[in-house]
C-alpha positions as CSV (number, residue, x, y, z in Angstrom):
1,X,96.2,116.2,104.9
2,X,94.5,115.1,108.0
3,X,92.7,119.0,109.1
4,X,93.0,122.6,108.6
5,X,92.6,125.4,110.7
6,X,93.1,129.5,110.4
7,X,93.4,130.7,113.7
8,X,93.1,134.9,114.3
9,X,93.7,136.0,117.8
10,X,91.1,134.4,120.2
11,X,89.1,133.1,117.0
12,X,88.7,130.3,115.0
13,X,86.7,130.1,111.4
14,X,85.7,127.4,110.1
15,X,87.2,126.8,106.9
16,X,86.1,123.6,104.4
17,X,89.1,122.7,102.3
18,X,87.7,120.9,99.5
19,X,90.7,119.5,97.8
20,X,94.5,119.0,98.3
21,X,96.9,119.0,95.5
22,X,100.3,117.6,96.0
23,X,103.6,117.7,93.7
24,X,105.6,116.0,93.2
25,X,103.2,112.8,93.3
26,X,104.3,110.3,95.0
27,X,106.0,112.6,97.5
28,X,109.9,111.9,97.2
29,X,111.7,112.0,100.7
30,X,114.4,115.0,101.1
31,X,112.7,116.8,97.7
32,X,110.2,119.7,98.1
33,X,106.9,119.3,97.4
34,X,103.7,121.4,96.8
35,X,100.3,121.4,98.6
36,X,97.9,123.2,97.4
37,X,95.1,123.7,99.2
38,X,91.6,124.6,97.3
39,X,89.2,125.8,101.1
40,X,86.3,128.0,101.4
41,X,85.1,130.3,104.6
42,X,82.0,132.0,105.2
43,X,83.8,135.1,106.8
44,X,86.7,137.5,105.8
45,X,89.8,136.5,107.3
46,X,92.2,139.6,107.4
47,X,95.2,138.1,109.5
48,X,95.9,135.1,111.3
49,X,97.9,131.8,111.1
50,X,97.8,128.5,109.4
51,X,97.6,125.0,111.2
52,X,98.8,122.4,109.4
53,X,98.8,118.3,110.5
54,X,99.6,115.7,107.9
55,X,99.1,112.0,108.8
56,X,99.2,108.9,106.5
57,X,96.6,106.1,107.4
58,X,96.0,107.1,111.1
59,X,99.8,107.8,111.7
60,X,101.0,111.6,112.7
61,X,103.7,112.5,110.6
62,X,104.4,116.3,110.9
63,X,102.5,119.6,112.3
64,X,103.6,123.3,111.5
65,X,102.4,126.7,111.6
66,X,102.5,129.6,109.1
67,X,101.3,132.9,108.7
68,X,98.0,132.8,106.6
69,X,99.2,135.7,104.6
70,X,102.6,134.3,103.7
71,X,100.6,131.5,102.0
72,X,97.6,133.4,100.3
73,X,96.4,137.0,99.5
74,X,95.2,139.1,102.6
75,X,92.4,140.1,103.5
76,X,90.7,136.1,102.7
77,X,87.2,137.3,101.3
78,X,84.1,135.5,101.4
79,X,84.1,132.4,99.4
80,X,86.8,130.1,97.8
81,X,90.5,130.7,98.1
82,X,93.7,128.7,97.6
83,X,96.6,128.5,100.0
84,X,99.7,127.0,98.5
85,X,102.8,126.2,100.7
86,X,106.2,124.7,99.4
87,X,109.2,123.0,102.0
88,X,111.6,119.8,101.8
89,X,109.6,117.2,103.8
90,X,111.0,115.5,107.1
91,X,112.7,112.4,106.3
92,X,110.8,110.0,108.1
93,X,107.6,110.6,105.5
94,X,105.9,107.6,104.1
95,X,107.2,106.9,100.4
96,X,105.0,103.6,100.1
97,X,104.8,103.6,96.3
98,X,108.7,103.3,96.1
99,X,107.8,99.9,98.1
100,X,108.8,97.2,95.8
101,X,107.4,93.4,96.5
102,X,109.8,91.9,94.9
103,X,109.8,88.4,96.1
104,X,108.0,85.1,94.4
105,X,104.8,85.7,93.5
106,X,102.4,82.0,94.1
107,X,99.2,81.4,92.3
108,X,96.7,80.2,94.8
109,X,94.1,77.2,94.3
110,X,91.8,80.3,93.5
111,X,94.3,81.0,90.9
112,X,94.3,84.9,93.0
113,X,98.0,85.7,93.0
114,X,99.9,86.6,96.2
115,X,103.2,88.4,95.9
116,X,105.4,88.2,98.6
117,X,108.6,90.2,100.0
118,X,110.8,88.5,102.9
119,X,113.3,91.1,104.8
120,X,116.0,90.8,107.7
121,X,115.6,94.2,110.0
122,X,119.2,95.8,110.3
123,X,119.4,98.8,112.7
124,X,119.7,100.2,109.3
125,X,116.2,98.8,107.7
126,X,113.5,100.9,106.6
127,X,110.7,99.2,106.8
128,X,107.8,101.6,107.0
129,X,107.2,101.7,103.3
130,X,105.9,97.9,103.3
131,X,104.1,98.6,106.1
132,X,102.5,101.3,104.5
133,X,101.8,99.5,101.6
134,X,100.1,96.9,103.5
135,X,97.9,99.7,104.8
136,X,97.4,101.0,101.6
137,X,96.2,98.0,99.9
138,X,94.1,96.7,103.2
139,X,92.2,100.4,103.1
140,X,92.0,101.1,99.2
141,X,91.0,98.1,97.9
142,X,88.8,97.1,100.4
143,X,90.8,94.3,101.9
144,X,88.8,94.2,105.5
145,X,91.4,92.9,107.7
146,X,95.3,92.1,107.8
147,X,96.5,88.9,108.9
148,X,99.3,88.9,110.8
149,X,101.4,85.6,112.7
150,X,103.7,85.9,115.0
151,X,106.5,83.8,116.1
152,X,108.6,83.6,119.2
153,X,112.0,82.7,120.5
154,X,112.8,82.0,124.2
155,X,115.2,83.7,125.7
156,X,116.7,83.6,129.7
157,X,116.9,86.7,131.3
158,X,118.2,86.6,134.4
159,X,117.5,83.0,134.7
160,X,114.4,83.5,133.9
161,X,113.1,82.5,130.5
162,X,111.0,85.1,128.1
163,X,109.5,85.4,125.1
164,X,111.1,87.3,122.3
165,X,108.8,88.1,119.3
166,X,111.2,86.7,116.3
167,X,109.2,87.4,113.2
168,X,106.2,88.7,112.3
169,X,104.0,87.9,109.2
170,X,101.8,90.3,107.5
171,X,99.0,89.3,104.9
172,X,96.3,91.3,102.6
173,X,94.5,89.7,100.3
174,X,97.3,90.4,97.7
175,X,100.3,90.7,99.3
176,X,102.4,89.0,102.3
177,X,105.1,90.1,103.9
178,X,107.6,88.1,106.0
179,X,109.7,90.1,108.7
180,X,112.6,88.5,110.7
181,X,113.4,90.7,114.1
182,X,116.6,91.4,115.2
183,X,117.5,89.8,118.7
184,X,117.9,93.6,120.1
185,X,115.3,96.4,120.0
186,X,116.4,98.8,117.1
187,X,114.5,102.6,117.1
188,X,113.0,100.9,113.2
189,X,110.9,98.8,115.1
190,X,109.1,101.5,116.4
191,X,107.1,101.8,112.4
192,X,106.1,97.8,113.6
193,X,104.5,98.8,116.8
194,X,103.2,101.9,115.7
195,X,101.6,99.7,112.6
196,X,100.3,97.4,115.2
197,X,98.5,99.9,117.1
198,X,96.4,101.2,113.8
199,X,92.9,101.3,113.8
200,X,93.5,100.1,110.5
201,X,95.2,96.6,111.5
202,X,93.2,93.3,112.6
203,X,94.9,90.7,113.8
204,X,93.2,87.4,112.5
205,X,94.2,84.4,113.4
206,X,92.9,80.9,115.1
207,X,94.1,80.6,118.8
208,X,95.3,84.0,118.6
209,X,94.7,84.7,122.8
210,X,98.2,83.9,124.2
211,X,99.5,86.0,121.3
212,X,97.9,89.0,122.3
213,X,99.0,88.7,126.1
214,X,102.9,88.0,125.1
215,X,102.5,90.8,122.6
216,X,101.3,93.5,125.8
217,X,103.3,91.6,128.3
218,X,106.8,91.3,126.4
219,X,107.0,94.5,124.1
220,X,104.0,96.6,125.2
221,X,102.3,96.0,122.2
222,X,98.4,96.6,122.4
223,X,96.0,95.1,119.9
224,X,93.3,97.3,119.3
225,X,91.4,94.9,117.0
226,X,91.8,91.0,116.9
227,X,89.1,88.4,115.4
228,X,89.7,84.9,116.6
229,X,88.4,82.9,114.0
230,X,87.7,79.6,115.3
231,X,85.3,81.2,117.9
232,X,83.7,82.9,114.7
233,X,83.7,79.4,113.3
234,X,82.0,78.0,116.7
235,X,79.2,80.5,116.2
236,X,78.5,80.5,112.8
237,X,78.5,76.5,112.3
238,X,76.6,75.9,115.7
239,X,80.0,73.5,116.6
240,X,81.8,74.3,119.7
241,X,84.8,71.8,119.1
242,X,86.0,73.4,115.6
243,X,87.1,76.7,118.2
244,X,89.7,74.8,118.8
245,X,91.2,73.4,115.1
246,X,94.4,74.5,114.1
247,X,94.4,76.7,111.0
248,X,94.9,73.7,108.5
249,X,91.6,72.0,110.1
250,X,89.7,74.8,110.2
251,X,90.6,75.5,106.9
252,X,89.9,72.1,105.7
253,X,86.4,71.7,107.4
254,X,85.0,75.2,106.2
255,X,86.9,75.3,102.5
256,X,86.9,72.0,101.3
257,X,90.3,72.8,99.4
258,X,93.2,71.1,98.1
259,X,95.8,71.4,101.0
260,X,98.7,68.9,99.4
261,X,101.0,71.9,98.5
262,X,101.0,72.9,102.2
263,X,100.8,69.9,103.4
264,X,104.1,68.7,100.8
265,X,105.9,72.1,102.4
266,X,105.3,71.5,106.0
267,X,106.3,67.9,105.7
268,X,109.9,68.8,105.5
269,X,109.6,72.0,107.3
270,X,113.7,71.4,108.2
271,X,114.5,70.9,104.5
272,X,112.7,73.6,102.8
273,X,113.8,76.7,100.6
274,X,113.2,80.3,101.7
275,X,110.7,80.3,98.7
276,X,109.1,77.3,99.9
277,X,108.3,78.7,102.9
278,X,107.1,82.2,101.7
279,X,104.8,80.0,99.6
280,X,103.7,78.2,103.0
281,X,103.0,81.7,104.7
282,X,101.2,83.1,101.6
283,X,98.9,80.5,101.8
284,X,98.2,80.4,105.3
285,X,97.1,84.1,104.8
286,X,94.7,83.0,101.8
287,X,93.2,80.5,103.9
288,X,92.3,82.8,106.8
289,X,91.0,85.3,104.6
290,X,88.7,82.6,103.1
291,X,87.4,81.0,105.6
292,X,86.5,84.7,106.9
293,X,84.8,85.2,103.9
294,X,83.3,82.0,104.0
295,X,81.8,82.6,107.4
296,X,80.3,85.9,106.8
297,X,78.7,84.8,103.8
């Protein structure tokens, strides 16, 4: 419950709400739930009406008003007071813990654990509750920054050729998840670019600049945060020339780690399983997070 406003006539109190309670929890698309809603105000409130947004990590999911004293006991007197309101949700409300990772799980050189989902987006695909568990487990556990890769298909249009984003890979510290694009814009893809433009998402990567201006120019997507990590690397070791490793090198020269499992994928990149290659993109996330860590240490 993002704020909370009683509004009477030309006036607005200010009123704390000090706690939201919410059943069912987790919140079940379709169902009805209860928020209850312990506030407090300084001044009696004898009419007015009741403001409501709800947003989940940054995103706007539904406004509504109410009349106050449909929802509480009029006049409001000084001091605490509870507002509880009942409806059926809209069906486009998060339902993240339903989100299910259920792909391979790889046990890094770290032995941390990555588990992994990899999806094909149908016009029918909903995707936002992995991308709000990615959210969830970059902001609640303290996960600093999402990794994210991006891969492109050329395409001519009107004989002229353009980049088509393909797939895009998303990484926490725990998770990764692998999406593969469908050739034609579908109205799901709207969760990805709205998911993009969090304030919540980084995009780390090494070499990342020509991303970022296919991203804006091809699909009007606008990174609001992006660390290039080889620059970061540059600074940190006092080396211009590691700005412009590839991840593996960079990775290699900061780390120190064992690499042969990557290396064994990517030398027969043509040949490999899906697994194999969700274990490829799993590490590649665990490296950049690493050598993150690594540098800010």
């Amino acid at each position: 419950m993002s704020s909370t406003a009683i509004l009477d006539g030309n006036k607005e109190y200010e009123v704390k709400v000090q706690g939201v309670n919410i059943l069912p929890y987790p919140i079940v698309r379709g169902e009805p739930a209860t928020f209850s809603i312990s506030s407090n105000t300084d001044n009696v409130i004898s009419s007015g009406k009741l403001v409501i947004e709800v947003s989940y990590f940054g995103w706007h999911i539904h406004s509504e008003t109410h009349d106050l004293c449909d929802e509480t006991k009029c006049p409001v007197a000084v001091g605490d007071f509870l507002v509880a309101h009942s409806q059926v949700l809209p069906g486009y409300t998060p339902h993240n813990h339903m989100a299910n990772f259920d792909g391979p799980g790889f046990s890094m050189v770290d032995e941390s654990w990555i588990q992994t989902k990899a999806i094909d987006i149908e016009p029918s695909t909903d995707i936002s509750p992995y991308l709000s568990r990615i959210l969830e487990d970059c902001v609640w556990n303290g996960n600093r920054a999402i990794v994210f890769d991006v891969y492109w298909d050329v395409e001519s249009v009107n004989t002229k050729s353009e980049q088509r984003l393909s797939s895009v890979k998303l990484s926490t510290k725990n998770l990764c998840l692998f999406l593969r694009l469908p050739n034609q814009f579908t109205d799901n893809l709207k969760d990805l670019y709205r998911f993009f433009a969090s304030k919540f998402v980084t995009f780390v990567g090494v070499q990342i600049g020509e991303d970022l201006v296919l991203l804006k120019e091809n699909h009007g997507i606008v990174i609001r945060s992006s660390l290039e990590i080889g620059k970061l690397a540059a600074v940190a070791r006092g080396t211009p020339i590691v700005e412009f490793l590839g991840a593996r090198e960079l990775a290699h020269k900061i780390l120190s780690c064992d690499m042969s499992r990557l290396d064994s994928i990517q030398s027969k990149w043509d040949e490999a399983g899906g697994d194999d290659r969700l274990e490829a993109a799993a590490i590649e996330g665990w490296l950049i997070y690493n050598v993150y860590d690594q540098l800010q240490q």
